[in-house]
Structures are given as structure tokens and as C-alpha cells.
Biopython code that builds the backbone (N, CA, C, O; Angstrom):
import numpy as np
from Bio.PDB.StructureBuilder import StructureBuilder

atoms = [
    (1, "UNK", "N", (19.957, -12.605, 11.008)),
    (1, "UNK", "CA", (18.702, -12.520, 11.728)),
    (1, "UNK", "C", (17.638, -13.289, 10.946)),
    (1, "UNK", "O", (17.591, -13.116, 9.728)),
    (2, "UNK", "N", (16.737, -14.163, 11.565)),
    (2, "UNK", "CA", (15.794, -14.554, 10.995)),
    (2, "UNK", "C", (14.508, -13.984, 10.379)),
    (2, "UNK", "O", (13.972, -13.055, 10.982)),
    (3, "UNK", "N", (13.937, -14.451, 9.209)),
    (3, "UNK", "CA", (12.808, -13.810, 9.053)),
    (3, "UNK", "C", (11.869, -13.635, 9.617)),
    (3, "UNK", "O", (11.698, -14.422, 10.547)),
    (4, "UNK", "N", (11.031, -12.816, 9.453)),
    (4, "UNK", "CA", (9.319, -12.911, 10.257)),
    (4, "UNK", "C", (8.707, -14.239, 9.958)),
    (4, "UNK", "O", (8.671, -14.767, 8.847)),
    (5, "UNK", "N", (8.161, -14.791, 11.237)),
    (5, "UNK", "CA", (7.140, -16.063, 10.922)),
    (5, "UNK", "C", (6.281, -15.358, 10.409)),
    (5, "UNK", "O", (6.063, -14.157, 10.568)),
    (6, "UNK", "N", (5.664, -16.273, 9.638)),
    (6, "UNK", "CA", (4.597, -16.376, 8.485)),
    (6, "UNK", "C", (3.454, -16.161, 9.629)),
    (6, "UNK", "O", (3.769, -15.980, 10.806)),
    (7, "UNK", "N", (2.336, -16.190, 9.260)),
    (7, "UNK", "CA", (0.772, -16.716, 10.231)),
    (7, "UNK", "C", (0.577, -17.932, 10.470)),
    (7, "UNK", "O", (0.156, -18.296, 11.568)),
    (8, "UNK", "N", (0.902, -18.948, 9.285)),
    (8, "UNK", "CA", (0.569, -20.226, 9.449)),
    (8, "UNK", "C", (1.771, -20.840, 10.746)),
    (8, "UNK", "O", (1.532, -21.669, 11.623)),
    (9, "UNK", "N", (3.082, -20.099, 10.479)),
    (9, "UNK", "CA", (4.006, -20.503, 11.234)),
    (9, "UNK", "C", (3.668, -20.040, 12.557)),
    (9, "UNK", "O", (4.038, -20.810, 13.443)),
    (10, "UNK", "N", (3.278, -19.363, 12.807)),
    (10, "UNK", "CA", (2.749, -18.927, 14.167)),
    (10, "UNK", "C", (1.481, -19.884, 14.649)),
    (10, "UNK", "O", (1.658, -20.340, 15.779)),
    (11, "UNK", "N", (0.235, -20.279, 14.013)),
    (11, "UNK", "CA", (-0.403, -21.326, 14.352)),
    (11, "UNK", "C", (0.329, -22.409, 14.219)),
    (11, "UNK", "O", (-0.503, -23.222, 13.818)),
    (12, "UNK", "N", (1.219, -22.897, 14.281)),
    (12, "UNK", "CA", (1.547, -23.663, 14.410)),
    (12, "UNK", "C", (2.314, -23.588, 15.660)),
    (12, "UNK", "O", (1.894, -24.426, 16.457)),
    (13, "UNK", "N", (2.795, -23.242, 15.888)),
    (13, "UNK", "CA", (3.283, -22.723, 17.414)),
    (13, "UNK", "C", (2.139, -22.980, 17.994)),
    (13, "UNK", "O", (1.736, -24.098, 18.317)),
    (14, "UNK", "N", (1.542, -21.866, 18.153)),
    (14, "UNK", "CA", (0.043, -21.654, 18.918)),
    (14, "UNK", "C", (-0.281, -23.351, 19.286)),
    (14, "UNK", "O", (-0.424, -23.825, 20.413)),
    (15, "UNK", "N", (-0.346, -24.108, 17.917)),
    (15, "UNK", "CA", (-1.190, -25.631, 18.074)),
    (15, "UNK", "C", (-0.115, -26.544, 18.773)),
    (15, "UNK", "O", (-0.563, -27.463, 19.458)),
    (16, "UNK", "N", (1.079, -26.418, 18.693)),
    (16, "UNK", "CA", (2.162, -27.115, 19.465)),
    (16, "UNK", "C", (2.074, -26.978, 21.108)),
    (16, "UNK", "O", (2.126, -27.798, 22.025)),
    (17, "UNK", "N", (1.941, -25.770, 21.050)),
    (17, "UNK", "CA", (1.942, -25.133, 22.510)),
    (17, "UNK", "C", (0.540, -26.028, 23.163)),
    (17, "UNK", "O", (0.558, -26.791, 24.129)),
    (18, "UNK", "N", (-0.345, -25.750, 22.517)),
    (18, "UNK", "CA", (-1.858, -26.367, 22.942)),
    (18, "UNK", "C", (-1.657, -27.987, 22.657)),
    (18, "UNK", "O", (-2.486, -28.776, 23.109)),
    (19, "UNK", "N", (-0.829, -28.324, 22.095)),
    (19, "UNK", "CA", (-0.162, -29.500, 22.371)),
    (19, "UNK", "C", (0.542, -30.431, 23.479)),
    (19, "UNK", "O", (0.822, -31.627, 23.553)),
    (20, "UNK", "N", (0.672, -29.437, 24.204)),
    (20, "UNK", "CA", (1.669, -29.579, 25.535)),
    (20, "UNK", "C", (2.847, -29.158, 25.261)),
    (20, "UNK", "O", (3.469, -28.817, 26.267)),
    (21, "UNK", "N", (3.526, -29.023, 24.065)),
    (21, "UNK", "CA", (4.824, -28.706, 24.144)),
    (21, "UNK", "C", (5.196, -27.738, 24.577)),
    (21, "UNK", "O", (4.456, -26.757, 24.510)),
    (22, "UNK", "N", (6.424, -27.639, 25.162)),
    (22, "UNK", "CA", (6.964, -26.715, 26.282)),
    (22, "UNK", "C", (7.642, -25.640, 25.025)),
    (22, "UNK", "O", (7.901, -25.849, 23.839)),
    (23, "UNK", "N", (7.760, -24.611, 25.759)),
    (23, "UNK", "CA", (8.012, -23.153, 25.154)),
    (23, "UNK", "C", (9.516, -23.011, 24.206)),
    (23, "UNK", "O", (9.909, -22.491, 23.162)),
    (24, "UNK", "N", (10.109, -23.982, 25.519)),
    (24, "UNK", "CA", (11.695, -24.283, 25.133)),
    (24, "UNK", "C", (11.766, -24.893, 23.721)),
    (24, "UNK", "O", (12.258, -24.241, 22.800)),
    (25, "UNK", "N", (11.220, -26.295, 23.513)),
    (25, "UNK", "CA", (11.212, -27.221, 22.754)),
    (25, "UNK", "C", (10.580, -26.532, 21.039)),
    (25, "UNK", "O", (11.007, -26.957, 19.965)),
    (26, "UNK", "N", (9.729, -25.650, 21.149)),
    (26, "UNK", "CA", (8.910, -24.804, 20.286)),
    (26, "UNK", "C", (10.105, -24.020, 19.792)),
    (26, "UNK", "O", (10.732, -24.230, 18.754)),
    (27, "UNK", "N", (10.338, -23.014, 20.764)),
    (27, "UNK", "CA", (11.671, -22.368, 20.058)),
    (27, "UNK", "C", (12.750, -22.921, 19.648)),
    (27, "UNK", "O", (13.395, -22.398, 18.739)),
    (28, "UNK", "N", (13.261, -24.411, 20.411)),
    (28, "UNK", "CA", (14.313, -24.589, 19.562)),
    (28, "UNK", "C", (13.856, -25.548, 17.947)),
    (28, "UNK", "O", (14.782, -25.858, 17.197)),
    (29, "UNK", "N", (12.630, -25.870, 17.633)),
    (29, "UNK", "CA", (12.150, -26.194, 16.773)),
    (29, "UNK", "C", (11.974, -25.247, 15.384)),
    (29, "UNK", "O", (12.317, -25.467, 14.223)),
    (30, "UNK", "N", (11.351, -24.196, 15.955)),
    (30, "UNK", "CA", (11.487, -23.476, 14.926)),
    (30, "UNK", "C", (12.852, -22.357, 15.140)),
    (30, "UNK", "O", (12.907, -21.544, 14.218)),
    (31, "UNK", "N", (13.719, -22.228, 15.979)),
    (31, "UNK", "CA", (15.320, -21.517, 15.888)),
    (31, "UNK", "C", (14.883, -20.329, 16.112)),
    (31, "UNK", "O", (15.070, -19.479, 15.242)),
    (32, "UNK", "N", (14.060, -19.912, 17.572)),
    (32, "UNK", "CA", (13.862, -18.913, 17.485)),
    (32, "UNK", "C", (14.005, -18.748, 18.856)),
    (32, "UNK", "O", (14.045, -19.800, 19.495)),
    (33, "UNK", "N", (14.116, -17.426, 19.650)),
    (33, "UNK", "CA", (14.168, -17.377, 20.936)),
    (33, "UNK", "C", (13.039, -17.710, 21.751)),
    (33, "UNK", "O", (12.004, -17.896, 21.111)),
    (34, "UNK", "N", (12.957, -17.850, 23.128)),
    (34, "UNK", "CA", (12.026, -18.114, 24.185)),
    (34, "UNK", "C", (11.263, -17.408, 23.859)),
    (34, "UNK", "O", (10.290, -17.655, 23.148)),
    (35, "UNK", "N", (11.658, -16.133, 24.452)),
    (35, "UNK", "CA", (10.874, -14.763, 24.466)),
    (35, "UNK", "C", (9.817, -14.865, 23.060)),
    (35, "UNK", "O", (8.588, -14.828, 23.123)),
    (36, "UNK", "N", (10.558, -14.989, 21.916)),
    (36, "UNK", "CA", (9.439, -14.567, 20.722)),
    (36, "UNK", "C", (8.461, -15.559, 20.468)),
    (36, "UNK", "O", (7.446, -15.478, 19.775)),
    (37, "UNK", "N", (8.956, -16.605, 21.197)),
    (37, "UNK", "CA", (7.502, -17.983, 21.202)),
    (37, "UNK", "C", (6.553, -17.732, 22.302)),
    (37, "UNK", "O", (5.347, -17.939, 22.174)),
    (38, "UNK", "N", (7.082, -17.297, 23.358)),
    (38, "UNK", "CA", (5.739, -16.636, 24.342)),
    (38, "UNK", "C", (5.543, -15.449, 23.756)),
    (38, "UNK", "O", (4.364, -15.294, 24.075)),
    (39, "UNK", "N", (5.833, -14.443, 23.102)),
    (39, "UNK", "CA", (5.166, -13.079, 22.449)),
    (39, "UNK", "C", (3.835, -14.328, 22.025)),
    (39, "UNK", "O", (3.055, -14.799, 22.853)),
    (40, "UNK", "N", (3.858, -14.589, 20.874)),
    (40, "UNK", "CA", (3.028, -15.456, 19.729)),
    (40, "UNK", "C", (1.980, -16.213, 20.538)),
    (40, "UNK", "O", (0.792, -16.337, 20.239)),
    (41, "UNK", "N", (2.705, -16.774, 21.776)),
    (41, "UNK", "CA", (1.407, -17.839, 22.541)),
    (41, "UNK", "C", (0.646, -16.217, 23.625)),
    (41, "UNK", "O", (-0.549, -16.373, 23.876)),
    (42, "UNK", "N", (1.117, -15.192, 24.043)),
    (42, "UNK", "CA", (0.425, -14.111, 24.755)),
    (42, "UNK", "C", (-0.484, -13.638, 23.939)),
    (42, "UNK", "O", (-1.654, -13.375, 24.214)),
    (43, "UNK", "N", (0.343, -13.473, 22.399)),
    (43, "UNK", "CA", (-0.756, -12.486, 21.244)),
    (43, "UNK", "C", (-1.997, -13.212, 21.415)),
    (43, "UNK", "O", (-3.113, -12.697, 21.493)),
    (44, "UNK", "N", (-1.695, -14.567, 21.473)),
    (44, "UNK", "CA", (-2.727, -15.527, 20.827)),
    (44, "UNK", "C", (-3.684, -15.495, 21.656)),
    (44, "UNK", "O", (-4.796, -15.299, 21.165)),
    (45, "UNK", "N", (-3.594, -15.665, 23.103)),
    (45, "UNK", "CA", (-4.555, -15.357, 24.208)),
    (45, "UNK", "C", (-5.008, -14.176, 24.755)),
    (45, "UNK", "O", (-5.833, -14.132, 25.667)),
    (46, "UNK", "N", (-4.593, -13.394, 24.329)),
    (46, "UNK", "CA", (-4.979, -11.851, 24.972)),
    (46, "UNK", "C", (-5.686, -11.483, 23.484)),
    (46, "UNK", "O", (-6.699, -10.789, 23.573)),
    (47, "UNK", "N", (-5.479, -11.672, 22.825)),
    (47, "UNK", "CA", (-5.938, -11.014, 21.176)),
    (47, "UNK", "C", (-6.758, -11.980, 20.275)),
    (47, "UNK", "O", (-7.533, -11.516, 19.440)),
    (48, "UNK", "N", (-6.611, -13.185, 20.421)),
    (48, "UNK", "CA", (-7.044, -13.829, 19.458)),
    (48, "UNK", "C", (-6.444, -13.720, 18.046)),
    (48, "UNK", "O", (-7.187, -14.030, 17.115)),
    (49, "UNK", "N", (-5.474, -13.409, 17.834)),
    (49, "UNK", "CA", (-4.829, -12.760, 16.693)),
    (49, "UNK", "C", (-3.316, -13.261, 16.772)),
    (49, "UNK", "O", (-2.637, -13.446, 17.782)),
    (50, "UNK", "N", (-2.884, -13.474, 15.083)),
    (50, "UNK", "CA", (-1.596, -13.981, 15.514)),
    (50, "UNK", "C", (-0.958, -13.024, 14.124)),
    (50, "UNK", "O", (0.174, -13.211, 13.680)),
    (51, "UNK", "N", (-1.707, -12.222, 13.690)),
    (51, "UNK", "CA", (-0.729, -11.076, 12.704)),
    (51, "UNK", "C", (-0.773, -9.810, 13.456)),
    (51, "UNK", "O", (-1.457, -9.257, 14.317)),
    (52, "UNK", "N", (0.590, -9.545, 12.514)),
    (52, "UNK", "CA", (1.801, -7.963, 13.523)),
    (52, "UNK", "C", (0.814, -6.763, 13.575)),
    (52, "UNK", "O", (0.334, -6.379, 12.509)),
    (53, "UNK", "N", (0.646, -6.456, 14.151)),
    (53, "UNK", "CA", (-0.282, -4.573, 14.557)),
    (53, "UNK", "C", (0.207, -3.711, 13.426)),
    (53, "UNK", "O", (1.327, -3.500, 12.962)),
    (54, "UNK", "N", (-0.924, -3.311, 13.154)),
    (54, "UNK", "CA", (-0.734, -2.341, 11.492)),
    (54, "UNK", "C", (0.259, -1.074, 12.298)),
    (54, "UNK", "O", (0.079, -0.388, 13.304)),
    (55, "UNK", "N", (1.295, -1.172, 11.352)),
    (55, "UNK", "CA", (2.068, 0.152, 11.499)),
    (55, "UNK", "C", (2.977, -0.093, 12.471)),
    (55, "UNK", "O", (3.531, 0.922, 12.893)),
    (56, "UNK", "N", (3.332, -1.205, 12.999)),
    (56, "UNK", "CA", (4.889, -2.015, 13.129)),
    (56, "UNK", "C", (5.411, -2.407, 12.410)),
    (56, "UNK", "O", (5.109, -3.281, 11.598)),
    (57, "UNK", "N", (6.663, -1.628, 12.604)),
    (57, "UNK", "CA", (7.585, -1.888, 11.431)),
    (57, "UNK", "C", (8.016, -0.461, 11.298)),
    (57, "UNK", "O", (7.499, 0.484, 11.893)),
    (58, "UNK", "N", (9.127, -0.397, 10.364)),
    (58, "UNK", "CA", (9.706, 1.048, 10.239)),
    (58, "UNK", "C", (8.690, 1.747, 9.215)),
    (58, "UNK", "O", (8.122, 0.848, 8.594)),
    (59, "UNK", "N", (8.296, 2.867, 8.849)),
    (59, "UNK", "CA", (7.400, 3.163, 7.688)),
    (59, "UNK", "C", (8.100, 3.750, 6.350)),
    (59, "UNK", "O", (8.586, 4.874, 6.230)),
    (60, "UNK", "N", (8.053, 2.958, 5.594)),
    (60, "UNK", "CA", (8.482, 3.260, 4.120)),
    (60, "UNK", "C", (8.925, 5.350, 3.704)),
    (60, "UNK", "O", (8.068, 6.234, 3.703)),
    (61, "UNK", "N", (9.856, 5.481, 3.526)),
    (61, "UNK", "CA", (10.269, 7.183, 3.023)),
    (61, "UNK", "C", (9.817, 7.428, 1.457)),
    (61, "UNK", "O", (9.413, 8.543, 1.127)),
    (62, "UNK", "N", (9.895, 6.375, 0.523)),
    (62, "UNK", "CA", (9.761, 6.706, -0.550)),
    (62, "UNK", "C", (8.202, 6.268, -0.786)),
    (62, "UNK", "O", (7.726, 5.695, 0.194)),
    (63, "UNK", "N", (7.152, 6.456, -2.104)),
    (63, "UNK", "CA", (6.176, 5.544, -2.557)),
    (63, "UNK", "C", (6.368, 4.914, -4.189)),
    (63, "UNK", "O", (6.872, 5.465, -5.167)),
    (64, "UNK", "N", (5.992, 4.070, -4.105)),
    (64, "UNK", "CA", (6.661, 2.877, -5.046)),
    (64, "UNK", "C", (7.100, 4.062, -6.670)),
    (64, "UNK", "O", (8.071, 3.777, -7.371)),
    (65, "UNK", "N", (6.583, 4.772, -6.852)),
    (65, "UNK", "CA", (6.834, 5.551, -8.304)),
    (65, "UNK", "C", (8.772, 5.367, -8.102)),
    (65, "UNK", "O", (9.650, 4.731, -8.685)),
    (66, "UNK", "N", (8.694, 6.528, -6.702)),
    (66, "UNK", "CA", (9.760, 6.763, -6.193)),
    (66, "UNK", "C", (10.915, 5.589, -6.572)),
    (66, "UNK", "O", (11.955, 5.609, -7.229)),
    (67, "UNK", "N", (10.245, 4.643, -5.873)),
    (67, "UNK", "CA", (10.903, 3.406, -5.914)),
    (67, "UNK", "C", (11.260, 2.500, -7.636)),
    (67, "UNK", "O", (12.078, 1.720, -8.122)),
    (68, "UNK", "N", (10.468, 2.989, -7.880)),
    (68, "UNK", "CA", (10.679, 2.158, -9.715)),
    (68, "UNK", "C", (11.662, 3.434, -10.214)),
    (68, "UNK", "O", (12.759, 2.924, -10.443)),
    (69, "UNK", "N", (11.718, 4.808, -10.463)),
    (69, "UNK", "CA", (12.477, 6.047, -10.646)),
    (69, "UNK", "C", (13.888, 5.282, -10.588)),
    (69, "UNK", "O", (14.478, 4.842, -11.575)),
    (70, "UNK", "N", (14.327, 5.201, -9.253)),
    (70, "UNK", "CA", (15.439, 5.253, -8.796)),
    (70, "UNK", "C", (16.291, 3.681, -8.957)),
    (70, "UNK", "O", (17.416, 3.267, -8.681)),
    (71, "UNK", "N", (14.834, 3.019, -9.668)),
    (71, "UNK", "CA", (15.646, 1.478, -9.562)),
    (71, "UNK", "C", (15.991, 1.466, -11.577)),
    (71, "UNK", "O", (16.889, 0.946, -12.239)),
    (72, "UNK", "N", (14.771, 2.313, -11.963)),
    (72, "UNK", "CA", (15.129, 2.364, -13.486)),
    (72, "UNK", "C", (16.360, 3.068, -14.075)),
    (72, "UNK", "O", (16.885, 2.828, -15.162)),
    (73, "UNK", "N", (16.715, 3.960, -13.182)),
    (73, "UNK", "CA", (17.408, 4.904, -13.008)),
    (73, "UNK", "C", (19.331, 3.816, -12.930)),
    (73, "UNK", "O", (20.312, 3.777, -13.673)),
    (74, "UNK", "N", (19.043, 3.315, -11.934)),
    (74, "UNK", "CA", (20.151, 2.270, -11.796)),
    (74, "UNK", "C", (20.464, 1.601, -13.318)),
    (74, "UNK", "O", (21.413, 1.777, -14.082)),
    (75, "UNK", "N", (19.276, 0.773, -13.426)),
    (75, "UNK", "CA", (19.620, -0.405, -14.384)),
    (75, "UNK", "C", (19.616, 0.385, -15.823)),
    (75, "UNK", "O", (19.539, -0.431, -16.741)),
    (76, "UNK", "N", (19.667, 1.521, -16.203)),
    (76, "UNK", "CA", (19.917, 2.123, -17.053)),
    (76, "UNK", "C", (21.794, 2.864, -17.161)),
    (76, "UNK", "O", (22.567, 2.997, -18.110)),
    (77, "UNK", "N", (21.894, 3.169, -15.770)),
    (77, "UNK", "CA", (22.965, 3.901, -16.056)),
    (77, "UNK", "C", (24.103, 2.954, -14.761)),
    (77, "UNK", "O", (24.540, 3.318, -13.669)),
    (78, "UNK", "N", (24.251, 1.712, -15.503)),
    (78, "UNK", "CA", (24.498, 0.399, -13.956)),
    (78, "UNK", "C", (26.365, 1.114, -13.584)),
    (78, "UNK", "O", (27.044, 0.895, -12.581)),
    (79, "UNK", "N", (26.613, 1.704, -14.430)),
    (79, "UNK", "CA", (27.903, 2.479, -13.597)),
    (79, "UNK", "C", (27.949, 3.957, -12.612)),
    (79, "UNK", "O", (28.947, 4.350, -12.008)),
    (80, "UNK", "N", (26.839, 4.514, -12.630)),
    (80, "UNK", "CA", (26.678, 5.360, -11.501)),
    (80, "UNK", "C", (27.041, 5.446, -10.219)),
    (80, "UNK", "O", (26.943, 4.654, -9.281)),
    (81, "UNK", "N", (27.358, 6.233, -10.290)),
    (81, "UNK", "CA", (27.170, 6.114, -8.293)),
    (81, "UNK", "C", (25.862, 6.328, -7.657)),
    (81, "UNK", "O", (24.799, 6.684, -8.164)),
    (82, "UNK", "N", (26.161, 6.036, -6.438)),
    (82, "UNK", "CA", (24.844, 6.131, -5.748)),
    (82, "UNK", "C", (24.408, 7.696, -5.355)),
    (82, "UNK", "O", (23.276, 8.006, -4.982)),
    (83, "UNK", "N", (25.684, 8.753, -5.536)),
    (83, "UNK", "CA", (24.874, 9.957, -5.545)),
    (83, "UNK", "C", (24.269, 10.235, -6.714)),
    (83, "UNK", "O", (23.103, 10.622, -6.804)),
    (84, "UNK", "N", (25.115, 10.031, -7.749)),
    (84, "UNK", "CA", (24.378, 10.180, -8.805)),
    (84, "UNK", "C", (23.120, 9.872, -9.168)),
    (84, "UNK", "O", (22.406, 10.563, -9.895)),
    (85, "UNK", "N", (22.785, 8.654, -8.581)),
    (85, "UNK", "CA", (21.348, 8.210, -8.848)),
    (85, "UNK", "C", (20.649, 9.281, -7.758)),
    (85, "UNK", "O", (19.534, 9.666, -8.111)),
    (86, "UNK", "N", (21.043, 9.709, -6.742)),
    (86, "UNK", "CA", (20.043, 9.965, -6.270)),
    (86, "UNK", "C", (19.832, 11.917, -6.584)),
    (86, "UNK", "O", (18.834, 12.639, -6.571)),
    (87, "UNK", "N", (21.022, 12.140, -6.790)),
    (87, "UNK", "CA", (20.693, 13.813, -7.560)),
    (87, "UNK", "C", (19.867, 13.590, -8.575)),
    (87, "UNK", "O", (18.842, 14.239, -8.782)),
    (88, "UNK", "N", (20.361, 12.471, -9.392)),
    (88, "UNK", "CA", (19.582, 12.804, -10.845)),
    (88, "UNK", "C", (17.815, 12.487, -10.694)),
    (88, "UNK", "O", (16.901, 12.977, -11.358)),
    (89, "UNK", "N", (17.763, 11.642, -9.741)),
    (89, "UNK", "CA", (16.591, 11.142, -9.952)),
    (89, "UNK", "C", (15.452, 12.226, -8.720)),
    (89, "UNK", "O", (14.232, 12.303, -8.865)),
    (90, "UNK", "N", (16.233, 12.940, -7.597)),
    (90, "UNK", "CA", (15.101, 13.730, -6.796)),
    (90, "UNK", "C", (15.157, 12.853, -5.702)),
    (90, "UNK", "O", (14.644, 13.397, -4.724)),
    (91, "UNK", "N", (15.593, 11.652, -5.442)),
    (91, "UNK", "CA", (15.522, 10.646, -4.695)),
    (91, "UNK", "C", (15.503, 11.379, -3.108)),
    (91, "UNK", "O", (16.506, 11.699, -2.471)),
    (92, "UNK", "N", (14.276, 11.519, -2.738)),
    (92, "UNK", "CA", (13.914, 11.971, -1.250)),
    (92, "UNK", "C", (14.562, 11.537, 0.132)),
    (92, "UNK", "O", (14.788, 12.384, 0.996)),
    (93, "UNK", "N", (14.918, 9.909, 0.357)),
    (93, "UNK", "CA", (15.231, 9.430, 1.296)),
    (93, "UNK", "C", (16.661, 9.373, 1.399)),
    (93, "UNK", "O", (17.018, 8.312, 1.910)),
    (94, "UNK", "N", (17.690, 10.210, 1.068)),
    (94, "UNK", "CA", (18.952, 9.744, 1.212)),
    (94, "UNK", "C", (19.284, 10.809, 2.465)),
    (94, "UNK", "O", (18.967, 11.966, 2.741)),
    (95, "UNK", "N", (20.233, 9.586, 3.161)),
    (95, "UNK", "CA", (21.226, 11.157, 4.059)),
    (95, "UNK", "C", (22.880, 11.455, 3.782)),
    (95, "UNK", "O", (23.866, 11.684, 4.483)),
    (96, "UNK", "N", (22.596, 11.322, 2.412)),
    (96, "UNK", "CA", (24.187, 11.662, 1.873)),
    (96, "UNK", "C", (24.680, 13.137, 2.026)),
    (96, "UNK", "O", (24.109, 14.155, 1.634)),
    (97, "UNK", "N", (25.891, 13.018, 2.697)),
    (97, "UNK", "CA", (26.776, 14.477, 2.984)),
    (97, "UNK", "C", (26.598, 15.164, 1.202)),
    (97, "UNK", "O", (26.157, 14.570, 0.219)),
    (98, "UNK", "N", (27.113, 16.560, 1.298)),
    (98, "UNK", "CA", (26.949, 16.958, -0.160)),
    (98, "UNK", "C", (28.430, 16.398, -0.303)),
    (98, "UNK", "O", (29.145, 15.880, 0.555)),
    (99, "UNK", "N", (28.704, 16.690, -1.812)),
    (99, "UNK", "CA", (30.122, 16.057, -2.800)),
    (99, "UNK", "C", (30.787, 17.209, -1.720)),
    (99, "UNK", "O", (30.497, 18.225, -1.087)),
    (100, "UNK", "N", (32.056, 16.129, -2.043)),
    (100, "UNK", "CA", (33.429, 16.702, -0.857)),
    (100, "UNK", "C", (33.740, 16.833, 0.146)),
    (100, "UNK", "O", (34.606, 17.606, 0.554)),
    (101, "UNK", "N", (32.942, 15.931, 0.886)),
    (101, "UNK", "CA", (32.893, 15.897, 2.182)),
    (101, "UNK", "C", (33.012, 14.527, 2.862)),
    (101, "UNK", "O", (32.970, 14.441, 4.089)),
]
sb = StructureBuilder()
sb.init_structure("model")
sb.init_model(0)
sb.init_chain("A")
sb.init_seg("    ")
for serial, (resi, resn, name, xyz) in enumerate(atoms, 1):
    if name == "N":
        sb.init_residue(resn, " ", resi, " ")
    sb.init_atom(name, np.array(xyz, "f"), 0.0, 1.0, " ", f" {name:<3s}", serial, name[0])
structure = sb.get_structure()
């Protein structure tokens, strides 16, 4: 799957489009579908705006402490398992069955 366009990559769309170039030609330029090059040229005219709506996107389970814990946690003990890291460390976001199952 491709990454998220950037902003600039999206004005640039936007300025292609206002270019004359056709929707088709845009998407296969930058390798992206129809559909997500008219999302970008609709945002652009209905909104004036060409960055994602705060709070699209999945929302983060851990907060970064969490996140350094469980990564220090790794590179300290790099033969662990992954339950292990996450018993030892409190690690909140897992949906691991308990041992033996």
C-alpha cells in the first residue's frame, strides 16, 4: 500500500488538475487511484484545505513513555519473547491469550 501524500504532494495535484490535467492522467502519475485524486481535488474546493481532519487515523493505545518502556525493554533483553516483553514491562495494548493457550 502506498504512503500518505505529503501536502506539497497534494498541491501539486490540486495545481495539475487546475492545469487541465485530467483526473486519470494525475493518478496514474502519481500511482494512485481515481477516487483518491478526486478526494484531494473535492477537499480542495469544498475546504480550501488539503491536510487529513484531526483525529483520522486509528488513535494511538500506548503514550510515548509506554512506547520507549517496551522498546528499551526489547533492546536490552533482544532474546525475549514478545509476551515477555509485554508482562514484564505492564505493556497496556496487547491482545495476547494468557500462556497455554
Amino acid at each position: 500500500m502506498p504512503r500518505q501524500l505529503s501536502e506539497v504532494e497534494k498541491a501539486q495535484i490540486v495545481s495539475r488538475i487546475e492545469e487541465g490535467w485530467s483526473i486519470r492522467a494525475v493518478a496514474q502519475l502519481y500511482n494512485r487511484n481515481k477516487k483518491t485524486i478526486l478526494k484531494i481535488k473535492q477537499r480542495w474546493e469544498q475546504e480550501d484545505s488539503l491536510k487529513r481532519k484531526i483525529g483520522s487515523g486509528r488513535p494511538k493505545l500506548t503514550n510515548p513513555e509506554q512506547d520507549a518502556a517496551f522498546l528499551g525493554y526489547l533492546r536490552n533483553n533482544p532474546f525475549a519473547t514478545v509476551r515477555d516483553a509485554v508482562i514484564d514491562t505492564a505493556f497496556p495494548a496487547s491482545n495476547l491469550p494468557p500462556a497455554g493457550e
